[in-house]
C-alpha angles and dihedrals in degrees: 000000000000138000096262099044124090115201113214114201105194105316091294110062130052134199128190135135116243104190131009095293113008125086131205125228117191130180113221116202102093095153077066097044078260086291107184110236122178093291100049090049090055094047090046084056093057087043084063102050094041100056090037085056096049109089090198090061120090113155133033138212137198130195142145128244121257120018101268110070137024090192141320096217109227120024088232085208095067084049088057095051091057087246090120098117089058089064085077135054132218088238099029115033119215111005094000092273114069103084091016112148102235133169105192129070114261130192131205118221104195113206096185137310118028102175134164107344085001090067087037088056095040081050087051095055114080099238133026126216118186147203118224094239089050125115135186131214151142104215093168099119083056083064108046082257135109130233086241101155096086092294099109088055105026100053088049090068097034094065131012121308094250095039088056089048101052095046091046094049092042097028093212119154121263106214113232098251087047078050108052077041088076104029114258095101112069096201133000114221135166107268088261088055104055101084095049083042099054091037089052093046089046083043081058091058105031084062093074135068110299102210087039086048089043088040091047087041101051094053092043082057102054095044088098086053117046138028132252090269102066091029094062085055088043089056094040088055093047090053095052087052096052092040095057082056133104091218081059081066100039103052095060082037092058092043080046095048095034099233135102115279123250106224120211095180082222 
């Protein structure tokens, strides 16, 4: 990938980078909400794979084209056409995205409504920005269906235990500053603001050392998951694999040496 190419999977998913290390992955179906039918969750898939492969690449982010929706979750017109089974795939769950192994940090920018499966892919990525306009929710029950992409999990241990349940049982929206309030939203921005916003916050990542950011990430991710037990082993391991790194020599090098450190990711 480079700065000037955008890269167009199908005519629903978009790829560029929009700084030296950060790529930016936009779902294109804003007449839907940018719902995700059977194509968009193939081509999010490949989004996936493709920025996970790039070694240039550091930092993700995901947003939705337009300012009025993130994502709708399921194009209900693809579930009334019996077509609900192709919304997932066998690697990536629902949209391609939801239990989608991935080693990089990736960031939602959410540029308005994430509902349903929109709110369950903004939970599966690993930091929120939002606009100020934007809302969550999983209003399933309010349609005979069941949050059954990670929500149901995941925003239970996002925000406390009887908030979770009451969003999840009434499926009412939770607005973005009510939101930050309890600590699922990272930052708060005006809708203009959210794409710098999110860029700037990925640029803070991508700065530091890329296996020691993917090694740190990967057992975060599991706390929720494991005990201490296996997490300890988890750590020790991620340790041996940045040790054996030349970025674990170049970091005290550059304190050493009072300069920034020139980061190789090997």
């Amino acid at each position: 990938m480079n700065n000037e190419a955008v890269i167009q999977l199908g005519r629903t998913v978009s790829v560029r980078l929009v700084g030296a290390h950060v790529a930016l992955v936009t779902l294109q179906r804003p007449l839907v909400r940018n719902a995700i039918d059977a194509i968009t969750a193939l081509n999010l898939e490949q989004a996936v794979q493709l920025t996970d492969a790039d070694s240039e690449v550091r930092c993700v982010i995901l947003t939705g084209a337009g300012d009025q929706a993130f994502c709708a979750g399921a194009d209900l017109k693809a579930i009334a056409n019996g077509e609900a089974a192709a919304l997932s795939t066998t690697r990536g769950g629902f949209a391609g995205f939801v239990h989608q192994p991935r080693r990089k940090p990736w960031i939602a920018a959410v540029n308005g409504l994430a509902l349903a499966g929109g709110t369950e892919i903004a939970l599966a990525c690993d930091l929120i920005v939002a606009a100020g306009h934007a809302a969550f929710g999983l209003p399933e029950v309010r349609r005979g269906l069941v949050a059954a992409a990670g929500g149901l999990y995941r925003l239970t241990r996002a925000i406390p235990r009887a908030l979770a349940i009451e969003l999840i049982l009434t499926g009412e929206q939770l607005p973005a500053a009510r939101a930050q309030a309890i600590g699922l939203v990272n930052q708060v921005v005006p809708g203009p603001e959210l794409l710098a916003t999110a860029i700037t916050l990925a640029e803070r990542i991508s700065a530091n050392a890329p296996l020691a950011v993917c090694e740190s990430l990967a057992v975060a991710r599991a706390a929720f998951d494991h005990d201490d037990r296996v997490l300890r082993e988890m750590s020790a391991s991620a340790i041996r694999a940045v040790a054996g790194s030349r970025d674990y020599l170049e970091g005290p090098r550059a304190f050493l040496e009072r300069r920034p450190p020139h980061w190789s990711g090997t």
